[in-house]
Backbone as a ProteinNet text record, in pm:
[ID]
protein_1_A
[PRIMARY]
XXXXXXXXXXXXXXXXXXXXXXXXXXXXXXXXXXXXXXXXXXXXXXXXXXXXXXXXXXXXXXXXXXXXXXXXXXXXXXXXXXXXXXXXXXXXXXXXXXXXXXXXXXXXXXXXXXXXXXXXXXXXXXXXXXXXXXXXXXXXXXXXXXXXXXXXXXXXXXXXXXXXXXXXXXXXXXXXXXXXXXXXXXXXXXXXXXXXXXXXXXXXXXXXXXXXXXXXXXXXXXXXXXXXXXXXXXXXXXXXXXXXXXXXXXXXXXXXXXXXXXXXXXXXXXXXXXXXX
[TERTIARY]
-2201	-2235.5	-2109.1	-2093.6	-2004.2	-1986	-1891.6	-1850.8	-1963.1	-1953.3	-2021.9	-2208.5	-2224.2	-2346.4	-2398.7	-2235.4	-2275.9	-2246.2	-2154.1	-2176.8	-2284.7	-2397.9	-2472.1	-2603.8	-2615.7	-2678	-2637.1	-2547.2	-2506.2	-2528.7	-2527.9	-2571.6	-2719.6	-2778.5	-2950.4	-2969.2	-2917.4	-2938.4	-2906.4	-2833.7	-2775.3	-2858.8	-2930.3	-3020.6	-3168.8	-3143.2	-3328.5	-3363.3	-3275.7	-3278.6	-3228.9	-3146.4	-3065.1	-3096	-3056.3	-3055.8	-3223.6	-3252.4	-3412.8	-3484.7	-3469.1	-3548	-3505.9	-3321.8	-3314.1	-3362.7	-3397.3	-3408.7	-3567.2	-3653.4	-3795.6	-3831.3	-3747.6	-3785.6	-3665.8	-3599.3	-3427.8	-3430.5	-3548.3	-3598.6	-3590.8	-3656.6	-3644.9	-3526.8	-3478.4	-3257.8	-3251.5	-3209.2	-3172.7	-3167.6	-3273.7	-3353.1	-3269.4	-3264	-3219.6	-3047.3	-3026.5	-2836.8	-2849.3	-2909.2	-2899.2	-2931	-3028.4	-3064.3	-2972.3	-2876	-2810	-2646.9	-2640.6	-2526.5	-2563.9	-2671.6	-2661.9	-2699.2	-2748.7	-2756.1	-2586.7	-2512	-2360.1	-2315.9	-2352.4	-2240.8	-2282.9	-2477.8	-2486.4	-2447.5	-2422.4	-2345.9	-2193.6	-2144.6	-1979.2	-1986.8	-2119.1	-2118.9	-2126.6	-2222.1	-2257.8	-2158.9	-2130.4	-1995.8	-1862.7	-1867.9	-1708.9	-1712.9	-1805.9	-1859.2	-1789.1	-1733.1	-1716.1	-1577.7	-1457.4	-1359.2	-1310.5	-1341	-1253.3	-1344.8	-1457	-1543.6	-1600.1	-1493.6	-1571.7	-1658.3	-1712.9	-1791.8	-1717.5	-1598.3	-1485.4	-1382.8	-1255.5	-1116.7	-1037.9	-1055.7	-970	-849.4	-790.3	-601.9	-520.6	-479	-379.8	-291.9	-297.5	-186.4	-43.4	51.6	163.7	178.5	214	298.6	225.4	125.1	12	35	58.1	99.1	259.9	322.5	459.6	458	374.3	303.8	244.5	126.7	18.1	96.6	151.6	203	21.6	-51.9	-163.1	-163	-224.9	-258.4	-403.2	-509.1	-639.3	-754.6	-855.5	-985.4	-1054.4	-1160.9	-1228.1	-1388.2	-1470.2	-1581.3	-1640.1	-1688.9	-1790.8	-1960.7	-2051.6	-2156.9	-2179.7	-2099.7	-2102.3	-2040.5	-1955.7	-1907.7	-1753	-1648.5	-1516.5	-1409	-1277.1	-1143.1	-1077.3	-952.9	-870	-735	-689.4	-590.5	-693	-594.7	-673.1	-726.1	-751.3	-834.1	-1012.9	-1116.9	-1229.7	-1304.5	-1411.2	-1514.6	-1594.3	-1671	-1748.4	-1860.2	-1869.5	-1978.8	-2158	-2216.1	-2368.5	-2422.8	-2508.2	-2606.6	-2701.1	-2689.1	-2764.3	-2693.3	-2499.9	-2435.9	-2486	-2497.3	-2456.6	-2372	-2368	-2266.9	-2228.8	-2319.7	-2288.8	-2145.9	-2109.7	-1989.2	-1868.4	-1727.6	-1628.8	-1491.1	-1406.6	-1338.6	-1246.3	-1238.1	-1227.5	-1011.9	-983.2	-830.9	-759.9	-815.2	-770.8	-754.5	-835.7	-832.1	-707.3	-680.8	-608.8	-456.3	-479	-346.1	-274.7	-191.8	-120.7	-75	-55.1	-21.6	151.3	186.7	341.1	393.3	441.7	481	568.2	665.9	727.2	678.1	542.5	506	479.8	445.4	457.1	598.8	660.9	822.6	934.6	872	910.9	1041.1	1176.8	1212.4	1206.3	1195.9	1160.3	1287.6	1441.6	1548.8	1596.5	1549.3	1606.7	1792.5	1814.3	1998.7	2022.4	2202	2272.8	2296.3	2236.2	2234.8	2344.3	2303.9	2366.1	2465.9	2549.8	2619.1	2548	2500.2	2460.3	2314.8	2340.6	2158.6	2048	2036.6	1953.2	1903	1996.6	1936.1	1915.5	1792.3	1800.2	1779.4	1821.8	1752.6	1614.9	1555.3	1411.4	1449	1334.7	1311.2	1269.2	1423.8	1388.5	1303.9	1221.1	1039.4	971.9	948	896.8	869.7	797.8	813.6	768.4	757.3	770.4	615.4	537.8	414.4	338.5	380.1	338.3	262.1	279.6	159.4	89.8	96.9	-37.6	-159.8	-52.4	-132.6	-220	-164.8	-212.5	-307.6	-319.6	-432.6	-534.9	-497	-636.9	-737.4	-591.3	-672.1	-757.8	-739.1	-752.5	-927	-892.8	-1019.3	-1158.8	-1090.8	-1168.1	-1259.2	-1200.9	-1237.4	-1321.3	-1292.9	-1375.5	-1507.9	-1466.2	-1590.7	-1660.2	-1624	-1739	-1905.8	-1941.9	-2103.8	-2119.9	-2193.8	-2271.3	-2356.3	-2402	-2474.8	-2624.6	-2685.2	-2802.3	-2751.4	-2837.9	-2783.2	-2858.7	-2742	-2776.8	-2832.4	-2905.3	-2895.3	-3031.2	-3153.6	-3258.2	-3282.3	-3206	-3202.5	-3047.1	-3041.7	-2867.4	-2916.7	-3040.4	-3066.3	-3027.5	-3106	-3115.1	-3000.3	-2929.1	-2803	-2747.7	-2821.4	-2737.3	-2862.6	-2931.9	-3058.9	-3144.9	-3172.7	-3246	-3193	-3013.6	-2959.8	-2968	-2956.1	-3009.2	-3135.1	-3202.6	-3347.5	-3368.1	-3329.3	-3299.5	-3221.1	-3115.4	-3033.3	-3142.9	-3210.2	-3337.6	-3419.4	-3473.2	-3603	-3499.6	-3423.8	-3340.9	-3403.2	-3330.2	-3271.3	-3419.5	-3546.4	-3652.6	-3726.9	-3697.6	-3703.8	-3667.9	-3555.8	-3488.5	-3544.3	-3570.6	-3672.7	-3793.1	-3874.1	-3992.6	-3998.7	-3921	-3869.9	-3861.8	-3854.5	-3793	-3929.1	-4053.5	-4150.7	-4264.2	-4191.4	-4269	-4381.1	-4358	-4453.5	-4405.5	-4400.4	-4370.8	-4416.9	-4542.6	-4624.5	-4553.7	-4590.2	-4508.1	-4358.2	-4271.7	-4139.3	-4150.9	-4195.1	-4228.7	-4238.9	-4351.5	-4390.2	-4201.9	-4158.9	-4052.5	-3955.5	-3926.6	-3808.6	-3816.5	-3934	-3966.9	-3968.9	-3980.1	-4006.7	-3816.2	-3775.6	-3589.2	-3550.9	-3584.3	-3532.1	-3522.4	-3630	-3697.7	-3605.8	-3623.2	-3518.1	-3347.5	-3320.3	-3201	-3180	-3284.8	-3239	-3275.8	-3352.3	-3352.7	-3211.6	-3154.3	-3035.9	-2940.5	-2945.1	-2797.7	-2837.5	-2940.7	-3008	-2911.4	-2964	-2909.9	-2786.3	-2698.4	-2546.2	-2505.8	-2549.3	-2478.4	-2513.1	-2635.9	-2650	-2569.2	-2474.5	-2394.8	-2230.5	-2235	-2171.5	-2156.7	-2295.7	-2334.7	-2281.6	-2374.7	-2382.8	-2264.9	-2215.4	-2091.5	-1945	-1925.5	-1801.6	-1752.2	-1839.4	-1796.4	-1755.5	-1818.7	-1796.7	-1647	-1647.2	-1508	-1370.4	-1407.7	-1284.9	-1256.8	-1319	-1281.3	-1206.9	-1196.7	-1092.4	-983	-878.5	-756.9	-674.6	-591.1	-482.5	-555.5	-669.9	-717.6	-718.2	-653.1	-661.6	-733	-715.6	-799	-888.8	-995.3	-1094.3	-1108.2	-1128.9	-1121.7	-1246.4	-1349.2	-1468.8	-1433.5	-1465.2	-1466.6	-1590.6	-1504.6	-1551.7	-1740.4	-1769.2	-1901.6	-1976.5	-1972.4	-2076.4	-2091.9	-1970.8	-1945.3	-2070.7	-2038.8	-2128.2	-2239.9	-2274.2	-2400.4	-2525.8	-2434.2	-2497.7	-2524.1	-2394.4	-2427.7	-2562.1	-2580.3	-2697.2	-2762	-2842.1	-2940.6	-2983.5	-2897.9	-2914.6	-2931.7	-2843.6	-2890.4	-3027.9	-3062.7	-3226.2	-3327	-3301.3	-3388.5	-3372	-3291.8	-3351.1	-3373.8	-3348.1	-3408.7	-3554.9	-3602.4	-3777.5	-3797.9	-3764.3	-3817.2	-3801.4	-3715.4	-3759.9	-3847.6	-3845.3	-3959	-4115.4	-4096.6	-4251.5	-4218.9	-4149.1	-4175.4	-4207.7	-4147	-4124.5	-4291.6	-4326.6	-4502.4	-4588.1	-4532.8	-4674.5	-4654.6	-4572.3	-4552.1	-4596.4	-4574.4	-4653.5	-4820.9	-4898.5	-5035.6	-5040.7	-4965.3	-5025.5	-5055	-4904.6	-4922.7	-5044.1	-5055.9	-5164.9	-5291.1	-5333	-5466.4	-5471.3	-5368.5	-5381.7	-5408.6	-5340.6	-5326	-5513.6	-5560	-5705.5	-5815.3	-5768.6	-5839.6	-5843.1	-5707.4	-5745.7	-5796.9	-5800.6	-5826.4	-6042	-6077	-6227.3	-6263.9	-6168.8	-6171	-6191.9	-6107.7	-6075.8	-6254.1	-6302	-6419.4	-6570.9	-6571.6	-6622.9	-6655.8	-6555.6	-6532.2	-6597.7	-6579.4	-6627.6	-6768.5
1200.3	1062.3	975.7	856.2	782.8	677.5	606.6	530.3	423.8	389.1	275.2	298.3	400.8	469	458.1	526.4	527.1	400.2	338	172.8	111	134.1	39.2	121.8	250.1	278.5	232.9	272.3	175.4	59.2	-31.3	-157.4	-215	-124.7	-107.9	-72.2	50.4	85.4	-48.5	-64.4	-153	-285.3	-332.8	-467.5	-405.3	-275	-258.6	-236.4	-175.3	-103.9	-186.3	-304.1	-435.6	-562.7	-561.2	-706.1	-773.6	-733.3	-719.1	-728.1	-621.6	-621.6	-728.2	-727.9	-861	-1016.5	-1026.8	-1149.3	-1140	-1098.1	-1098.4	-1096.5	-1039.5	-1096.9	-1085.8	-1181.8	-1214.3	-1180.4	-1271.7	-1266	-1076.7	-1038.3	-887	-836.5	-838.7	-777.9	-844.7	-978.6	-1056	-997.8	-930.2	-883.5	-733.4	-690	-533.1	-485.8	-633.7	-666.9	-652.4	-774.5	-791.2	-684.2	-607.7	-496.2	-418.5	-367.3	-287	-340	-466.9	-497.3	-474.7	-544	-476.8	-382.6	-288.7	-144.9	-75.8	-127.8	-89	-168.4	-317.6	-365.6	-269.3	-228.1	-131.2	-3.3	60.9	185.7	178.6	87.8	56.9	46.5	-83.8	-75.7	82.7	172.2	260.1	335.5	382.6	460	457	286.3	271.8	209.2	206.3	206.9	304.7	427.4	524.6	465.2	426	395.5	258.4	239.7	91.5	-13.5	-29.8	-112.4	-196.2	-260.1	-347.1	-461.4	-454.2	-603	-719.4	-620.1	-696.3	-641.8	-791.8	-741.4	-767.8	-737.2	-759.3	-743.2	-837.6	-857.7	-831.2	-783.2	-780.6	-891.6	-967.7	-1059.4	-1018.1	-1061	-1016	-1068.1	-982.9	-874.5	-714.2	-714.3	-634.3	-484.1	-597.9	-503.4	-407	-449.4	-405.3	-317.1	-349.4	-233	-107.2	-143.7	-39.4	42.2	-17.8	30.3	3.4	-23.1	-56	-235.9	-215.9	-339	-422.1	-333.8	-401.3	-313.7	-358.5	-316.7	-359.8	-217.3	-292.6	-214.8	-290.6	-234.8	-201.3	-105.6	-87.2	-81.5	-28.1	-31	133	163.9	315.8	352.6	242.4	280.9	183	244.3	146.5	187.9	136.1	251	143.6	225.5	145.1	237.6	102.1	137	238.4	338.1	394.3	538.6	533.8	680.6	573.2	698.4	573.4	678.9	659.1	723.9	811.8	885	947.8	907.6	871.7	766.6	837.4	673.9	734.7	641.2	675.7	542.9	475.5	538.3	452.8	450.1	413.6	350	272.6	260.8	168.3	59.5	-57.1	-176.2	-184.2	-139.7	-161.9	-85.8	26.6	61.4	-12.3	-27.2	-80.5	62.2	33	102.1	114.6	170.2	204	187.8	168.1	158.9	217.6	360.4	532.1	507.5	417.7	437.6	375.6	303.4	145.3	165.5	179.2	167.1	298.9	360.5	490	517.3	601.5	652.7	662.7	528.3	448.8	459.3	525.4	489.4	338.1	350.9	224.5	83.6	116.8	-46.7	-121.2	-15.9	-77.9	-131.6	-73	-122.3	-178.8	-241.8	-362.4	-439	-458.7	-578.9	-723.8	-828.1	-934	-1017.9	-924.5	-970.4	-807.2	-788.9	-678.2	-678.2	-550.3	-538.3	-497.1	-549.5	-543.6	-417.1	-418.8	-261.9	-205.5	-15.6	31	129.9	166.8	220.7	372.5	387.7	573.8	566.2	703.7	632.3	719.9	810.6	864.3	750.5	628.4	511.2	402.3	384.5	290.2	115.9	23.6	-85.4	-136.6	-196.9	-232.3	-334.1	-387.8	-472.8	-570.6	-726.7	-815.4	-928.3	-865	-956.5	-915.7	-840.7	-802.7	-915.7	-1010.4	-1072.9	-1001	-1036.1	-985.1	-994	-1055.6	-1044.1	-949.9	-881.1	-773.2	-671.7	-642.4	-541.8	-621.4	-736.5	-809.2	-828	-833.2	-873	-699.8	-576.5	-490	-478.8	-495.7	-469.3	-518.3	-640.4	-803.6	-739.1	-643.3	-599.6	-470.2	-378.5	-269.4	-274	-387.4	-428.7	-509.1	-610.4	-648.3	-516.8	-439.8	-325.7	-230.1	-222.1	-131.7	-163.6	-312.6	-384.2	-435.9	-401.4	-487.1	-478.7	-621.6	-627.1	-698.8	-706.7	-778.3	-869.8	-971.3	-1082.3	-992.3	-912.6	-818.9	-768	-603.5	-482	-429	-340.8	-323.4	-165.4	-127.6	36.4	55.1	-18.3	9.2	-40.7	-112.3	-131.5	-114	57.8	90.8	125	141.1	211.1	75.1	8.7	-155.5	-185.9	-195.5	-252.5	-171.9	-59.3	9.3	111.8	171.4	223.8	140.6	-17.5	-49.2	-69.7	-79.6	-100.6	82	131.4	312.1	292.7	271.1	240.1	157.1	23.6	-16	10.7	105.9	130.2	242	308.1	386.4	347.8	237.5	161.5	117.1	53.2	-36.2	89.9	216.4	309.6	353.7	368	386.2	285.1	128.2	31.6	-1.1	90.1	63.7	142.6	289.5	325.3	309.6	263.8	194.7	72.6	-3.2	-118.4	6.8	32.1	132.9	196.7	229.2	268	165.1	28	-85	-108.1	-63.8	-32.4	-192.4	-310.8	-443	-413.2	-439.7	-487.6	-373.7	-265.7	-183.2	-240.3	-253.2	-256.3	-362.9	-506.2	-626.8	-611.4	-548.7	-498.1	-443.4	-315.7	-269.7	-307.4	-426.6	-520	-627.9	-696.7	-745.6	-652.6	-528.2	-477.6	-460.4	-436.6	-424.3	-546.8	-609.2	-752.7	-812.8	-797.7	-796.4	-690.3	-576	-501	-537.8	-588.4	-645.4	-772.5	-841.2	-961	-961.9	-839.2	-808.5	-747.3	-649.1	-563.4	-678.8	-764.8	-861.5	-979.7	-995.4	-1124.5	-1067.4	-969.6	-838.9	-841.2	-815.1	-775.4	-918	-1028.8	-1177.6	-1170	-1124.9	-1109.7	-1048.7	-985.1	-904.5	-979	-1078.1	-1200.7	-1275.4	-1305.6	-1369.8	-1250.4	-1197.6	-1147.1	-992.8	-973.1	-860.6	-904.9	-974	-969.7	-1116.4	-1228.3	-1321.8	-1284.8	-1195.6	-1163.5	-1092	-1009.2	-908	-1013.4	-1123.2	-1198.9	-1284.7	-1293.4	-1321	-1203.4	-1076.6	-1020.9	-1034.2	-1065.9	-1112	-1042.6	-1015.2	-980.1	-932.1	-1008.1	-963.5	-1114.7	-1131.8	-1248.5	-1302.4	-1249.8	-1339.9	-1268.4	-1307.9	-1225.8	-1277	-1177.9	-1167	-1066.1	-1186.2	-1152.4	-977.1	-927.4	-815.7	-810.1	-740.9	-718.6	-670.6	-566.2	-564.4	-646.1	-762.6	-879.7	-935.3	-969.8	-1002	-930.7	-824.5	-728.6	-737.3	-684	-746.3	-868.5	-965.2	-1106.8	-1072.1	-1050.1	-1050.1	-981.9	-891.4	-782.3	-841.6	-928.9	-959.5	-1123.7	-1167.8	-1279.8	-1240.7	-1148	-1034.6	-1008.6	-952.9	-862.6	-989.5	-1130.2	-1264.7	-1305.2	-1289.8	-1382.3	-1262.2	-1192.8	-1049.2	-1038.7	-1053.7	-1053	-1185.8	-1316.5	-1426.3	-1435.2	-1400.6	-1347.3	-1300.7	-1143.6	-1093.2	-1179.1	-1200.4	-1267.1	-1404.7	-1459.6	-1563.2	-1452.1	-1383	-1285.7	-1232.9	-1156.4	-1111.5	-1198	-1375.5	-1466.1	-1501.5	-1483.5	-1559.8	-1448.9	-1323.6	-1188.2	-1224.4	-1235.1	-1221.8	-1364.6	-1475	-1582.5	-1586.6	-1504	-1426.3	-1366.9	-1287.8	-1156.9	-1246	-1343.1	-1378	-1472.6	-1564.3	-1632.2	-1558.5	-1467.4	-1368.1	-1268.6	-1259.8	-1216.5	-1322	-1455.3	-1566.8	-1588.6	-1657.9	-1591.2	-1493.5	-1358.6	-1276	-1255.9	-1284.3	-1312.2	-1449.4	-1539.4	-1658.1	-1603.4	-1550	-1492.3	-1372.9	-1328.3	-1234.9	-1349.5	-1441	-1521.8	-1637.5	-1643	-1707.9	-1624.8	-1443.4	-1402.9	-1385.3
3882.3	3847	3853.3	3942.5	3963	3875.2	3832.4	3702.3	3747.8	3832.2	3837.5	3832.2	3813.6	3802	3634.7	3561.9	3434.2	3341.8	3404.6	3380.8	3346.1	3486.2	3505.9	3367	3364.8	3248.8	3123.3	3096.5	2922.6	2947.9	3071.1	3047.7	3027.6	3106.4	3109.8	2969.2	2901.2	2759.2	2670.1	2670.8	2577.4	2625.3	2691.9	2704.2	2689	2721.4	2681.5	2517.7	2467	2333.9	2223	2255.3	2177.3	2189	2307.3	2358.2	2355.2	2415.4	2459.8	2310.3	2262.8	2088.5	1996.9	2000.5	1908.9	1953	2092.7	2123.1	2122.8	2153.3	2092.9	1944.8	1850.5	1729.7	1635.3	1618.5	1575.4	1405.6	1343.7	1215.5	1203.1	1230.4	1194.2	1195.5	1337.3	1305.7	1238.8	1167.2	1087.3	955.3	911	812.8	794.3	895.1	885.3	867	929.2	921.2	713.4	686.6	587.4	437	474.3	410.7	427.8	530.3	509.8	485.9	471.1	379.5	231.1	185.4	44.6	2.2	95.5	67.5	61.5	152.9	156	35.1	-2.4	-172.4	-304.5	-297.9	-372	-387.8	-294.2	-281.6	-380.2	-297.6	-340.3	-483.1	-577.6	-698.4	-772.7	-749.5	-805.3	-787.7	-676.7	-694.4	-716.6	-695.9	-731.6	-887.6	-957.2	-1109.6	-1173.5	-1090.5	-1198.3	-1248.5	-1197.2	-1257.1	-1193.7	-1070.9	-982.9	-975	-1019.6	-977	-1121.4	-1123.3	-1295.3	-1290.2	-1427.7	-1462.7	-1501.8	-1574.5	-1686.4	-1741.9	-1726.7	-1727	-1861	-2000	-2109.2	-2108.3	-2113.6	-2091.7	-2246	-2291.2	-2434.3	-2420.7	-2553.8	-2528.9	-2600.7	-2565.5	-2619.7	-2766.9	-2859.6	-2898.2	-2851.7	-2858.6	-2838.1	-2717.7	-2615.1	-2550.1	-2531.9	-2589.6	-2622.5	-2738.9	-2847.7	-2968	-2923.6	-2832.8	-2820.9	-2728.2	-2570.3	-2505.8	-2358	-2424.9	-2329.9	-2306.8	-2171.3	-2096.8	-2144.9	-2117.9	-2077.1	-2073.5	-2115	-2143	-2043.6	-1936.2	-1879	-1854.7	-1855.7	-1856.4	-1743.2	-1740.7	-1582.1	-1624.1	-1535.9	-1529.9	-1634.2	-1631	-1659	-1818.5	-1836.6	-1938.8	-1977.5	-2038.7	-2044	-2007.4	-1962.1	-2000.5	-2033.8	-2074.5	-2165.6	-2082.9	-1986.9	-1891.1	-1815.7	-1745.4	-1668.7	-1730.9	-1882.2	-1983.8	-1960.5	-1878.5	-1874.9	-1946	-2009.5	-2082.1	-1959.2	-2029.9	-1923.6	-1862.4	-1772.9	-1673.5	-1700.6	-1723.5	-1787.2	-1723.1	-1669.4	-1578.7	-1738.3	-1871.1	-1988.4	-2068.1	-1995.7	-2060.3	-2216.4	-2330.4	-2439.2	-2450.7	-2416.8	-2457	-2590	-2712.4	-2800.9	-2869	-2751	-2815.3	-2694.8	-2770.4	-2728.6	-2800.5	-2735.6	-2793.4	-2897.4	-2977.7	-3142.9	-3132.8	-3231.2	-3287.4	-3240.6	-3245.7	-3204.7	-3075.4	-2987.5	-2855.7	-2819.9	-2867	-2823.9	-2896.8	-3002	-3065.8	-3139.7	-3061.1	-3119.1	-3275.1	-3317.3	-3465.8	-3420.1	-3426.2	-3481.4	-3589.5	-3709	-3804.2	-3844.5	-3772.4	-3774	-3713.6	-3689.2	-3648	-3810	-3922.8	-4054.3	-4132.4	-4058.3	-4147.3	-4055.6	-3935	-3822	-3926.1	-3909.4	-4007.3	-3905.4	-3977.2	-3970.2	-3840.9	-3867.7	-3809.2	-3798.3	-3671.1	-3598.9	-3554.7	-3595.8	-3655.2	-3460.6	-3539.7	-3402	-3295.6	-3228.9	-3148.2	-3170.9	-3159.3	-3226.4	-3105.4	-3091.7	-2973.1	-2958.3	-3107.7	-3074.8	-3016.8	-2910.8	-2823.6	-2910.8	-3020.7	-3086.3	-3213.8	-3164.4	-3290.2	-3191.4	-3150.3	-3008.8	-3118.8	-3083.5	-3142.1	-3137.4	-3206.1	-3230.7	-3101.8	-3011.6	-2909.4	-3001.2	-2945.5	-3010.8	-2973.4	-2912	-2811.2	-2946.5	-3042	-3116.3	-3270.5	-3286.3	-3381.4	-3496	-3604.4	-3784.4	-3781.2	-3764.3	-3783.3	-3674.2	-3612.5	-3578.1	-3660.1	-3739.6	-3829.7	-3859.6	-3884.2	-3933.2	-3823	-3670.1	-3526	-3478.5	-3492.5	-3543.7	-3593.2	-3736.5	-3836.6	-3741.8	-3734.1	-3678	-3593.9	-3522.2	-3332.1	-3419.7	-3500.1	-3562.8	-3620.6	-3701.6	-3729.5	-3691.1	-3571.8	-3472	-3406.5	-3339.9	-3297.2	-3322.5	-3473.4	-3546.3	-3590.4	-3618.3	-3714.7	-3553.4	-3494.1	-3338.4	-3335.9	-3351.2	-3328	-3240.8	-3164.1	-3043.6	-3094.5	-3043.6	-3064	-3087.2	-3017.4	-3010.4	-2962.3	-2982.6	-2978.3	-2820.2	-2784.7	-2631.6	-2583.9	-2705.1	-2745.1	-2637.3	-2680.8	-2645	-2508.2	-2452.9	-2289.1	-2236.6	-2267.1	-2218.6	-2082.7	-2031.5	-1888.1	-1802.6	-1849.1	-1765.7	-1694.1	-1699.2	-1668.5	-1531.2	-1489	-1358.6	-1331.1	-1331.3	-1289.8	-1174.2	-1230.8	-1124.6	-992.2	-996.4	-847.7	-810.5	-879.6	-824.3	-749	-813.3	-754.2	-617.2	-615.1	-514.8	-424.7	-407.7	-267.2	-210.1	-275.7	-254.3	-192.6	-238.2	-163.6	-49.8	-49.6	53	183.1	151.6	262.4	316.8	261.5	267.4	375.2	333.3	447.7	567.3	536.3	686.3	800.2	765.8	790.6	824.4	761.7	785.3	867.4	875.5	1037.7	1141.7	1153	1243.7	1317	1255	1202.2	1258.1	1240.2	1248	1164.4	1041.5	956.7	816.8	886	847.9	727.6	717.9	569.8	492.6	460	372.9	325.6	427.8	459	369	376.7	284.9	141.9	130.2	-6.3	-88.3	30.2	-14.4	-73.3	-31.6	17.1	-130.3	-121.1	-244.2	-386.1	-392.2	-514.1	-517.4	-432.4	-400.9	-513.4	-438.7	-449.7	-622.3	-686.3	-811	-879.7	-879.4	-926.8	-946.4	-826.4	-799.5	-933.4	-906.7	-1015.3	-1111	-1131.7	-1317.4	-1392.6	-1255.8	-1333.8	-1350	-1192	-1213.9	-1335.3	-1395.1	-1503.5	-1608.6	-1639.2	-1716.1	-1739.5	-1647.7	-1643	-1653.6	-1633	-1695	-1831.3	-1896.8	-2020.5	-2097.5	-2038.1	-2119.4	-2155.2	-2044.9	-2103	-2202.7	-2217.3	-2347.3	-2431.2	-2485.2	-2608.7	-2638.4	-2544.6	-2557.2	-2558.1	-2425.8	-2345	-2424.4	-2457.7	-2522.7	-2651.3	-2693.9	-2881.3	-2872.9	-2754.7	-2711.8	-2712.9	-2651.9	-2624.6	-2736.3	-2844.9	-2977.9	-3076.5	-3045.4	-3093.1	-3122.8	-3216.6	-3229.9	-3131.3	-3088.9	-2983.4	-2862.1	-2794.9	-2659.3	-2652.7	-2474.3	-2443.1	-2355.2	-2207.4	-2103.9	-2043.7	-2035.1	-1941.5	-1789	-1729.8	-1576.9	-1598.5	-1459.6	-1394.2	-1335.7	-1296.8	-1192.7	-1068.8	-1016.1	-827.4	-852.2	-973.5	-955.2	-1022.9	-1090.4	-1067.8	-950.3	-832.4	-702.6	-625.7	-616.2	-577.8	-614.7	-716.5	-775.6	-740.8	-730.5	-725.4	-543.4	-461.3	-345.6	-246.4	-353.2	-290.6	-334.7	-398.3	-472	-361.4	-353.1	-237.4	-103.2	-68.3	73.1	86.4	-57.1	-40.1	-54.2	-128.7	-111.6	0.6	58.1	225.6	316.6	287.2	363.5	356.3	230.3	224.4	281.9	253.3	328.4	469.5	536.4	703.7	740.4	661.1	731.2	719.4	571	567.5	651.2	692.6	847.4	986.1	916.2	1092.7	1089.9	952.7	998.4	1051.5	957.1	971.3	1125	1156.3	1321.6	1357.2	1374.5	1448.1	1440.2	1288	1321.2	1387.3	1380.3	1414.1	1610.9	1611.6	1753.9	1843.7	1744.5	1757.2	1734.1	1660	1646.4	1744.1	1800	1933.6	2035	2053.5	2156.9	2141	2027.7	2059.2	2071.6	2085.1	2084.2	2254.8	2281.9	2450.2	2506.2	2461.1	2538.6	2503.4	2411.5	2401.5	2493.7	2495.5	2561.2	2731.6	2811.7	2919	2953.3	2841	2866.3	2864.4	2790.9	2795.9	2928.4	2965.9	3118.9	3221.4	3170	3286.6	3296.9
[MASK]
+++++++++++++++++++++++++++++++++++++++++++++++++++++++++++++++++++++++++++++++++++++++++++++++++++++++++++++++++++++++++++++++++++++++++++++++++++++++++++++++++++++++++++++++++++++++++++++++++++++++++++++++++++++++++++++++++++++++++++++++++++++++++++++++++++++++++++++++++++++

């Protein structure tokens, strides 16, 4: 077989099998591009949930972090870590827990007897000087964070819908992968149905996971020595699949109604054409 032989096949392939299909009905690729992007942002959420993929970024403000020796609290779909120690990943995660004193702040003795005017460094290195970034009210900024922590309540409690929050995008990269399939299949109406029950799922979990804004992550950032919150990459995610899988179902349902409207013209002439004869 001469190059120019197998040329001219990949080119025939590639216009009969692509070209050809996407330009007879665009709405459908359109549809299938899009399904399998947020079948790929859901993937990334769920699995990169276990430790890199957050909802939310709790920052320590200083003195805090120079005490504890930790940075930042951050939550995932799965659970929390504190720096990079993360809890053990549960798809019926609980919001209602945050992490406790023990987690956060080490057993220091001397963060209680801090003096107020830290003495002149000392030449011997087994007596290092106190760091004078360190202000006097430090045990008091301590306690604050100590007890914030401990005493933590949520606006409502998130016990009895701990599944909610990351199950239904399980569910949906499922159906997603099931649809894609079924296009494939040409099995539209199903695929529709599919796509929509996707879709619905999608914007109950992501309704959900802004809810946890309200009533968690806002109450969190009132803790005394936690300072700034930073969004994370899986609400991004989140939101994105959920707009992917809404105009993904509204194509197709343009793409079916133009098919039967097709198909019932197309059996209107053709009784028309038997009639004539």
């Amino acid at each position: 077989m001469t190059d120019e032989n197998l040329a001219e096949k990949k080119n025939t392939f590639f216009h009969t099998y692509i070209i050809h299909p996407v330009k007879e009905n665009p709405l459908k690729y359109a549809s299938v591009t899009l399904i399998a992007l947020s079948s790929l942002f859901l993937f990334i959420l769920l699995v990169g949930s276990v430790k890199t993929i957050y909802l939310a970024t709790f920052y320590f403000d200083e003195p805090i972090k120079v005490l504890t020796g930790k940075n930042e609290i951050k939550f995932t779909l799965y659970g929390y870590c504190v720096d990079d120690n993360c809890t053990k990943p549960s798809l019926a995660n609980n919001f209602d827990k945050i992490p406790s004193s023990s987690e956060v702040i080490p057993s220091i003795p001397t963060l209680i007897s801090l003096p107020s005017n830290p003495p002149i460094p000392s030449s011997n290195p087994s007596n290092p000087p106190i760091p004078s970034s360190i202000p006097s009210s430090s045990p008091n900024d301590i306690a604050a964070l100590s007890n914030g922590l401990n005493d933590f309540k949520p606006k409502s409690s998130m016990a009895n819908i701990s599944g909610i929050f990351s199950i239904p995008y399980l569910l949906s990269l499922i159906i997603n992968t099931f649809a894609l399939i079924l296009l494939y299949l040409k099995l539209q109406i199903i695929t529709i149905l599919s796509i929509i029950i996707s879709t619905i799922l999608n914007i109950f979990s992501f309704a959900f996971d802004l809810f946890l804004f309200n009533q968690v992550f806002n109450v969190v950032a009132f803790i005394p020595g936690i300072g700034s919150l930073q969004i994370g990459s899986g609400i991004y995610l989140a939101g994105l699949s959920t707009i992917l899988l809404f105009i993904a179902s509204i194509l197709l349902c343009i793409s079916s109604f133009k098919n039967l409207a097709k198909n019932s013209k197309g059996s209107k002439d053709t009784i028309g054409n038997i009639s004539n004869a």
